[in-house]
DOGULUM-294806 format. One line per field, with one value per residue: residue number from 0; x, y, z of N, C-alpha, C in turn; chain; residue in one letter. Coordinates in nm, 3 decimals, padded with zeros to 5 digits. Layout:
<sites>
n = [NUM;...]
n.u = [X;...]
n.v = [Y;...]
n.w = [Z;...]
ca.u = [X;...]
ca.v = [Y;...]
ca.w = [Z;...]
c.u = [X;...]
c.v = [Y;...]
c.w = [Z;...]
chain = [A;...]
res = [a;...]
</sites>
This chain:
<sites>
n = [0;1;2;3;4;5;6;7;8;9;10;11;12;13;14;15;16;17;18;19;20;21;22;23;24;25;26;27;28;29;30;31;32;33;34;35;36;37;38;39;40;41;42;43;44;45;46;47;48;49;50;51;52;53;54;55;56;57;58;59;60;61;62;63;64;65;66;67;68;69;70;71;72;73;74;75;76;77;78;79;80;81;82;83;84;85;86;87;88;89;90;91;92;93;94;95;96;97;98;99;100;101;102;103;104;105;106;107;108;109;110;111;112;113;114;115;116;117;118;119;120;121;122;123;124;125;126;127;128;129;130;131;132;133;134;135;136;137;138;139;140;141;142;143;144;145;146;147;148;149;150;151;152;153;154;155;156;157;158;159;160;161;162;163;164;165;166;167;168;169;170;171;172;173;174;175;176;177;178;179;180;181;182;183;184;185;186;187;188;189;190;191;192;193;194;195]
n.u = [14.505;14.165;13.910;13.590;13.484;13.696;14.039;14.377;14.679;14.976;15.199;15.071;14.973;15.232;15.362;15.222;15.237;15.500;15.560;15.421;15.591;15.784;15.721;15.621;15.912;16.063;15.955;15.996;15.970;16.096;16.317;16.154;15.964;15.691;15.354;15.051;14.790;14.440;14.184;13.924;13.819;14.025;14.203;14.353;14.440;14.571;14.782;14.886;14.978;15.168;15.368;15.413;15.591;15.738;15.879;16.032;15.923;15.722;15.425;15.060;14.799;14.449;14.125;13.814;13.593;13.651;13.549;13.560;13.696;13.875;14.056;14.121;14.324;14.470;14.632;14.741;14.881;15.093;15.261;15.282;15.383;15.314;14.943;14.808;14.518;14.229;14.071;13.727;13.691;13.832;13.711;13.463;13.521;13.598;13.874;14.150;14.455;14.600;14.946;15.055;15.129;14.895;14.884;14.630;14.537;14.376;14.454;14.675;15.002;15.041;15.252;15.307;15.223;15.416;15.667;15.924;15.862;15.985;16.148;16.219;16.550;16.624;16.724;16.669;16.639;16.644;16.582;16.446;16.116;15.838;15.521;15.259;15.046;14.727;14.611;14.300;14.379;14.479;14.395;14.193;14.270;14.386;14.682;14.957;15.134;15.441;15.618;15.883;16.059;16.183;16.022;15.755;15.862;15.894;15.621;15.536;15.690;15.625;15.319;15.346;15.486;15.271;15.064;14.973;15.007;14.769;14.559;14.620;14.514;14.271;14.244;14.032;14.008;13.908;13.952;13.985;14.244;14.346;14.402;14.610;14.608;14.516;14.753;14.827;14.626;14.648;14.938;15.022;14.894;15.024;15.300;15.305;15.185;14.895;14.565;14.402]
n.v = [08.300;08.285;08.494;08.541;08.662;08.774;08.725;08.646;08.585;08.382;08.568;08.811;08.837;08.764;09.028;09.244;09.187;09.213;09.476;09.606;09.518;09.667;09.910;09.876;09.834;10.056;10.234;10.122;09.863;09.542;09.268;09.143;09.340;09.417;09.364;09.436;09.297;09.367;09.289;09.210;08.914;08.843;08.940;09.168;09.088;08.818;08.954;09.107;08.934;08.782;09.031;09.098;08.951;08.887;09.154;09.120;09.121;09.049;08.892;09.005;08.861;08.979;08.946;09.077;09.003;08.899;09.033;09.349;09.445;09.221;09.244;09.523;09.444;09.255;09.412;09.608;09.422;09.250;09.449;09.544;09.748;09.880;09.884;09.770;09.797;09.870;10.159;10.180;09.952;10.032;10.240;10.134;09.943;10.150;10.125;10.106;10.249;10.353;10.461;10.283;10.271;10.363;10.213;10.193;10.051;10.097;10.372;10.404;10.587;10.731;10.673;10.392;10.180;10.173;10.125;09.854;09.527;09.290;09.090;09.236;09.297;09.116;09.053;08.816;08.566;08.218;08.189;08.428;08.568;08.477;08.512;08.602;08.443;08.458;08.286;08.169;08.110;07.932;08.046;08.210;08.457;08.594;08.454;08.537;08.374;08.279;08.244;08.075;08.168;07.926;07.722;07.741;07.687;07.427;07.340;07.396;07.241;06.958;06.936;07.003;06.736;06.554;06.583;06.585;06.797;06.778;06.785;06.946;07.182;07.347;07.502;07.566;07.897;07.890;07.912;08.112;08.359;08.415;08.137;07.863;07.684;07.836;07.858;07.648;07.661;07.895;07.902;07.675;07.547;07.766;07.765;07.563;07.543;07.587;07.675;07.900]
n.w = [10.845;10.939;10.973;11.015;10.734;10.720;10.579;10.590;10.441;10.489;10.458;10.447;10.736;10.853;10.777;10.883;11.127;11.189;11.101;11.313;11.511;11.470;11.508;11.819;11.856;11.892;12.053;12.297;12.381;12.411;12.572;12.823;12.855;12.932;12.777;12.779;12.647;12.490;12.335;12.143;11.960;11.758;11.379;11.435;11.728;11.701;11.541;11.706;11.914;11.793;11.715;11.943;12.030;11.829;11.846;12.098;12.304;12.604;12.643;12.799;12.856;12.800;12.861;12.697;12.815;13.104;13.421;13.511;13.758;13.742;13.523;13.591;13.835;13.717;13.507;13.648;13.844;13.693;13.597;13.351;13.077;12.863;12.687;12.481;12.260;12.153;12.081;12.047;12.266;12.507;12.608;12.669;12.884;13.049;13.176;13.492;13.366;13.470;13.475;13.257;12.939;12.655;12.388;12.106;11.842;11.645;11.603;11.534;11.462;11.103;10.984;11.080;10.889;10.697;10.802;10.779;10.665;10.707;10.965;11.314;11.461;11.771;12.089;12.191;12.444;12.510;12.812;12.834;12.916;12.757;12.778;13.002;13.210;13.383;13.643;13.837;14.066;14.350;14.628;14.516;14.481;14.121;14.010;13.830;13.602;13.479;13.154;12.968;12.693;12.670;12.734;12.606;12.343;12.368;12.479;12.228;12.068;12.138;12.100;11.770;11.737;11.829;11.709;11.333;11.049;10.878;11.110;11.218;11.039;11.001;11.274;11.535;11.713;12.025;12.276;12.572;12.543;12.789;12.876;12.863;12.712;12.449;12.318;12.198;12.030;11.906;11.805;11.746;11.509;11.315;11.304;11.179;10.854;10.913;10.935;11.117]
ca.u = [14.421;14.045;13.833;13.472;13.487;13.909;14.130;14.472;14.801;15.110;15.283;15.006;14.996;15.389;15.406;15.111;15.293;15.681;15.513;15.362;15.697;15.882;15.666;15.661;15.999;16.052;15.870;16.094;15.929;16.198;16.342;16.149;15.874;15.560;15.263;14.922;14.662;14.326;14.122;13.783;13.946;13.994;14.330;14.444;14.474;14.660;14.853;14.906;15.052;15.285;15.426;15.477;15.702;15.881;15.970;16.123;15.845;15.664;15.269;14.983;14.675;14.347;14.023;13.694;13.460;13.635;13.509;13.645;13.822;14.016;14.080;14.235;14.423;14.583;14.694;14.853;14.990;15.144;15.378;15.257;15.432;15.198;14.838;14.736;14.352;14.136;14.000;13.618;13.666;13.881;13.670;13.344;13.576;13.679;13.989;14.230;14.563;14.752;15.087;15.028;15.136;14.848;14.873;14.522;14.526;14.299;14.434;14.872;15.051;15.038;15.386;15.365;15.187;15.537;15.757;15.955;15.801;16.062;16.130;16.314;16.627;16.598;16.826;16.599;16.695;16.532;16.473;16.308;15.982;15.675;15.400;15.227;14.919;14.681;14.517;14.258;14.493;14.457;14.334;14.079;14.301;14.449;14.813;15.036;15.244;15.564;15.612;15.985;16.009;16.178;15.917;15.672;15.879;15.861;15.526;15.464;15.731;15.524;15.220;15.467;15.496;15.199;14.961;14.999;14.985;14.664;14.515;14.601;14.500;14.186;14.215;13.946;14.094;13.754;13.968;13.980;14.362;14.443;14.439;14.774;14.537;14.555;14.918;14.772;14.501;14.697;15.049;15.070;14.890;15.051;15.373;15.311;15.120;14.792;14.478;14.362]
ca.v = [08.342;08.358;08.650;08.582;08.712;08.862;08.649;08.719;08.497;08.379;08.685;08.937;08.818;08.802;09.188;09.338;09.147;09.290;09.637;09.655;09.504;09.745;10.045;09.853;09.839;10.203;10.266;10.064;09.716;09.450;09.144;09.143;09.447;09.356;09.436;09.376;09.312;09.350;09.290;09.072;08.796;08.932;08.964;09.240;08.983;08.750;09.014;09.148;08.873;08.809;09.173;09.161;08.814;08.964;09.275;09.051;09.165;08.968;08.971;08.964;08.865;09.021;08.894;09.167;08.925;08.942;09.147;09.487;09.384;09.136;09.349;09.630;09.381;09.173;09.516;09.638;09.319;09.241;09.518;09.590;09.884;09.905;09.828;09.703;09.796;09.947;10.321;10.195;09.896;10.073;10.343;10.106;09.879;10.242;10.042;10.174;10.301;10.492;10.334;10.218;10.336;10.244;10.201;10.169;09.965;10.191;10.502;10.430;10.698;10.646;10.581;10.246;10.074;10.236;10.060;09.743;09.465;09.209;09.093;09.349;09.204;09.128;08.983;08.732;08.418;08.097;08.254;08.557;08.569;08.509;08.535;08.599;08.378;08.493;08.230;08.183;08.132;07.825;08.187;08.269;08.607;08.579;08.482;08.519;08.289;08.333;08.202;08.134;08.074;07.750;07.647;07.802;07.640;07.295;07.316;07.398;07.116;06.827;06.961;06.971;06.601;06.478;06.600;06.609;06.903;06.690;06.728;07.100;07.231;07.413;07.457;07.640;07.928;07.884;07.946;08.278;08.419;08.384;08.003;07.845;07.641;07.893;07.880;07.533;07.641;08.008;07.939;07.506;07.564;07.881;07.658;07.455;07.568;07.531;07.785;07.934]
ca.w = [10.956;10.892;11.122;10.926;10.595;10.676;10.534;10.595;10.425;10.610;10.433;10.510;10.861;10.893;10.748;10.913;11.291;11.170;11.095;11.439;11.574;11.443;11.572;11.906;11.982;11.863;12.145;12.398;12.367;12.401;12.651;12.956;12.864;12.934;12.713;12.762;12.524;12.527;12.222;12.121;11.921;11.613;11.308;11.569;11.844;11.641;11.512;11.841;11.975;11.737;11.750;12.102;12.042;11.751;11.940;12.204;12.444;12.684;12.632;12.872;12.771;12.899;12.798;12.765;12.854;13.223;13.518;13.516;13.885;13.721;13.407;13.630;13.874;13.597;13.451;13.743;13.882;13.580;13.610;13.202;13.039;12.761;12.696;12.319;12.236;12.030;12.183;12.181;12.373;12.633;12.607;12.706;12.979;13.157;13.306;13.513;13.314;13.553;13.466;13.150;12.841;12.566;12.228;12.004;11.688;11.537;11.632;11.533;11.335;10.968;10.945;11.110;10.746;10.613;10.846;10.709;10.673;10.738;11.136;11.347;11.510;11.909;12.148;12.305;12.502;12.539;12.947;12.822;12.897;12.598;12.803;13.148;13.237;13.506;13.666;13.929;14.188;14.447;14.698;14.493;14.443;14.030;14.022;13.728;13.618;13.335;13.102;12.922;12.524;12.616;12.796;12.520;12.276;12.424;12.411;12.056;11.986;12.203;11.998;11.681;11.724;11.864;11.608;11.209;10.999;10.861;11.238;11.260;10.872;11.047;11.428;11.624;11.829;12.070;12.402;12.610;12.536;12.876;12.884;12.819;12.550;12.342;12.302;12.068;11.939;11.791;11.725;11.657;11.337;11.211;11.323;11.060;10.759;10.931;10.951;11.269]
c.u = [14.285;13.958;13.657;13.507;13.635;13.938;14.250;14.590;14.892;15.202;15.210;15.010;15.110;15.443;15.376;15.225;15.439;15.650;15.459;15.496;15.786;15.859;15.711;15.810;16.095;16.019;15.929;16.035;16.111;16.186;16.277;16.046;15.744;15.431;15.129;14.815;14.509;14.215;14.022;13.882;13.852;14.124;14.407;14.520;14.576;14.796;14.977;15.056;15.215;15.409;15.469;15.639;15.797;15.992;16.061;16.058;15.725;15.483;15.187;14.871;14.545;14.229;13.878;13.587;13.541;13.589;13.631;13.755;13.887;14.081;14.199;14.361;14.505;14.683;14.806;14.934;15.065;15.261;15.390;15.323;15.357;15.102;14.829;14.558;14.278;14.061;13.846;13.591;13.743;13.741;13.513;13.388;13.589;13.831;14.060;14.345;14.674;14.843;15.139;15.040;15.039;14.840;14.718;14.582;14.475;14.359;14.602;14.900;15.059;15.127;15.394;15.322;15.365;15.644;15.779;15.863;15.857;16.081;16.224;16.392;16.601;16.688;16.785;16.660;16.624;16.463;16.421;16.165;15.909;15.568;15.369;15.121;14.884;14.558;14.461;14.300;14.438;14.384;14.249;14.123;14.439;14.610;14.882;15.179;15.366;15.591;15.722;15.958;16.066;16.037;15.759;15.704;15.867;15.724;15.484;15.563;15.677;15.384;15.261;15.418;15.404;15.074;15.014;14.989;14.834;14.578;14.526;14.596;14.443;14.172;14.095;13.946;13.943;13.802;14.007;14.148;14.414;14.414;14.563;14.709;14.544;14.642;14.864;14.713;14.555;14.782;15.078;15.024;14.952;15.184;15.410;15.235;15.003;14.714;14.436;14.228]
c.v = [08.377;08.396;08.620;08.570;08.728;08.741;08.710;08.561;08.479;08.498;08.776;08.975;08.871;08.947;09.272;09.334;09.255;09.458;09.704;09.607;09.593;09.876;10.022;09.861;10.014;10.280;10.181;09.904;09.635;09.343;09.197;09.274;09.373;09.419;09.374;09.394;09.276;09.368;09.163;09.047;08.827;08.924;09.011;09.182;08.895;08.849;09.073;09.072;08.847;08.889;09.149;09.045;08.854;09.064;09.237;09.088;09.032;08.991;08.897;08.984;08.884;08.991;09.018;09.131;08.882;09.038;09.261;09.497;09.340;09.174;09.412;09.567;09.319;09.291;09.573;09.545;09.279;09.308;09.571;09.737;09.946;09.835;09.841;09.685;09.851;10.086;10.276;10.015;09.912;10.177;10.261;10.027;09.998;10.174;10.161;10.171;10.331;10.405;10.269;10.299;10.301;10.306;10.142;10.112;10.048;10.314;10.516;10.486;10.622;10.660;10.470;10.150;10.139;10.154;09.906;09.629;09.270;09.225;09.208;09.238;09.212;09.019;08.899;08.585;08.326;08.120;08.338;08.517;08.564;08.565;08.511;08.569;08.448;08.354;08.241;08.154;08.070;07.892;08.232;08.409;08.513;08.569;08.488;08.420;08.297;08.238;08.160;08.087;07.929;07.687;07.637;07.683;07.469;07.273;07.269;07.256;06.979;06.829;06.924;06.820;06.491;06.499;06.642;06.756;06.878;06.792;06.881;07.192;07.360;07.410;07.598;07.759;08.003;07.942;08.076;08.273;08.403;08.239;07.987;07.735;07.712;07.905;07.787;07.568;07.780;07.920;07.779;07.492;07.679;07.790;07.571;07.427;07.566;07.677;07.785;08.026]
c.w = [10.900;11.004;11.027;10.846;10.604;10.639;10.532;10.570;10.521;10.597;10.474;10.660;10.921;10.858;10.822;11.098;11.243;11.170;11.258;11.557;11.574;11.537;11.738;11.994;11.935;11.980;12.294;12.407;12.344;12.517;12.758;12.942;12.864;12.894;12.733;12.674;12.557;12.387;12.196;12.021;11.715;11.482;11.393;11.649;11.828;11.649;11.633;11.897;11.906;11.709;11.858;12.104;11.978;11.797;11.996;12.321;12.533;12.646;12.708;12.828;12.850;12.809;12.864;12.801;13.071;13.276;13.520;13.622;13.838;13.632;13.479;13.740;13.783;13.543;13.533;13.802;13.805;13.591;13.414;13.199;12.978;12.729;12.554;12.324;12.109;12.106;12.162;12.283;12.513;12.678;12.681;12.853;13.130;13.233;13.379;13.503;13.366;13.504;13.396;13.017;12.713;12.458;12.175;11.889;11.623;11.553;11.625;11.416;11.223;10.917;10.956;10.961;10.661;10.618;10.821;10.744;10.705;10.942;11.194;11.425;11.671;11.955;12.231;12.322;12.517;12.716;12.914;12.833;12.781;12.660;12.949;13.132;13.344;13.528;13.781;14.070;14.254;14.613;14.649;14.400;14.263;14.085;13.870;13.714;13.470;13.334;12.965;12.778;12.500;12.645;12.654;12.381;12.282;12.414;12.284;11.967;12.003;12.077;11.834;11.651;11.764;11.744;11.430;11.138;10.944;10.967;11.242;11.139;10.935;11.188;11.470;11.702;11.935;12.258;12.463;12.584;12.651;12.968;12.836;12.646;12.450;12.253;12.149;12.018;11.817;11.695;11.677;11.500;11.307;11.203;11.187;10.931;10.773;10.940;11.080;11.224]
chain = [A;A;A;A;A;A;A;A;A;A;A;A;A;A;A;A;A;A;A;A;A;A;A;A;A;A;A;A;A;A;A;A;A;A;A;A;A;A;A;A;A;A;A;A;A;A;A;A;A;A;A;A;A;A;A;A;A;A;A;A;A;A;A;A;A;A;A;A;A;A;A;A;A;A;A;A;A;A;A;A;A;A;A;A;A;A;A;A;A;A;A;A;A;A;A;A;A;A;A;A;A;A;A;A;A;A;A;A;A;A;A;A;A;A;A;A;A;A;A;A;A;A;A;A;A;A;A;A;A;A;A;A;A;A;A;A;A;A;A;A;A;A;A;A;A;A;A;A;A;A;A;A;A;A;A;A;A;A;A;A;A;A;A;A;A;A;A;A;A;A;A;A;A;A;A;A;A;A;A;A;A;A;A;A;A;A;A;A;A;A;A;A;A;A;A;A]
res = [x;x;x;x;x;x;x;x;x;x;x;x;x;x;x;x;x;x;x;x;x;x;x;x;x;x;x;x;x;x;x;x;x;x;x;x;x;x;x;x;x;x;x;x;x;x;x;x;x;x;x;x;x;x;x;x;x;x;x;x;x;x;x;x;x;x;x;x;x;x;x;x;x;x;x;x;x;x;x;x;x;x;x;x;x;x;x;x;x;x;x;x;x;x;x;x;x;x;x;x;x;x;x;x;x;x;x;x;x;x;x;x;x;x;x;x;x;x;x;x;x;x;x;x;x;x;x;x;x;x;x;x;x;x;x;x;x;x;x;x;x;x;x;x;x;x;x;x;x;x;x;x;x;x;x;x;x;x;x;x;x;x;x;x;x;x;x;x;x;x;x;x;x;x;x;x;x;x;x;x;x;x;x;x;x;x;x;x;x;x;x;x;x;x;x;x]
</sites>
């Protein structure tokens, strides 16, 4: 994963995600919890996501370059348990929380760098949920749409097989988080030895 200057390995990556998986489902994260994230696209973000998958939690992805309306509807329609941020870009968004349990990145007890670094175990199914899209809805008004890990996984295996490891060495990840593009542009190269 390269952020700028960060550089982060497939092992640093895979420790830093299991460490924040672990904390996560400590914290009740599992099948069918729904977490939303909200972070400029960053290691975190990555990281993020990955955590929420490991856990066995569902993750919704919120982008801070939306309008604050669609910010706080996505949040609440969602039905999110917990919000994934950083305290000053909540802190500049103001959203509204009620309902929402949130966790900061910058701001998690300093036990969680303690906690194992291997995956935590989870009882997830190929219907479990990965991920909730919000799109602009055929009304104008956002709809969400779920998202199962077959379906997820089907993806990443079409991708898998349509493009080389060659073809995905260095991919781009240029699209807002809550495109389903993203899905390609994160996880098809990590997938397969590739940089993001």
């Amino acid at each position: 994963l390269v952020v700028g200057t960060q550089r982060l390995s497939y092992a640093q990556l895979d420790a830093r995600a299991n460490q924040l998986a672990h904390h996560l489902r400590s914290q009740g994260v599992g099948p069918e919890v729904r977490v939303a994230v909200l972070m400029e696209r960053n290691a975190d973000l990555v990281t993020s996501l990955l955590a929420i998958l490991k856990a066995g939690g569902t993750y919704v992805p919120l982008d801070p370059a939306y309008p604050r309306q669609r910010l706080d509807f996505t949040l609440a329609d969602s039905g999110a348990r917990f919000l994934l941020s950083h305290q000053s870009l909540l802190a500049s968004l103001k959203l509204d929380t009620q309902g929402v349990e949130t966790r900061c990145l910058d701001a998690l007890p300093e036990g969680v760098s303690a906690l194992p670094t291997s995956a935590p175990a989870t009882s997830v199914s190929e219907e479990s949920l990965a991920y909730v899209i919000y799109t602009s809805g055929s009304t104008g008004r956002p709809k969400g749409v779920a998202i199962s890990h077959a379906s997820a996984t089907t993806f990443l295996d079409w991708a898998l097989s349509t493009f080389s490891p060659a073809q995905l060495k260095g991919t781009l990840a240029a699209t807002s988080v809550c495109f389903d593009l993203s899905i390609f542009e994160l996880f098809a190269p990590l997938a397969c030895g590739g940089a993001v």
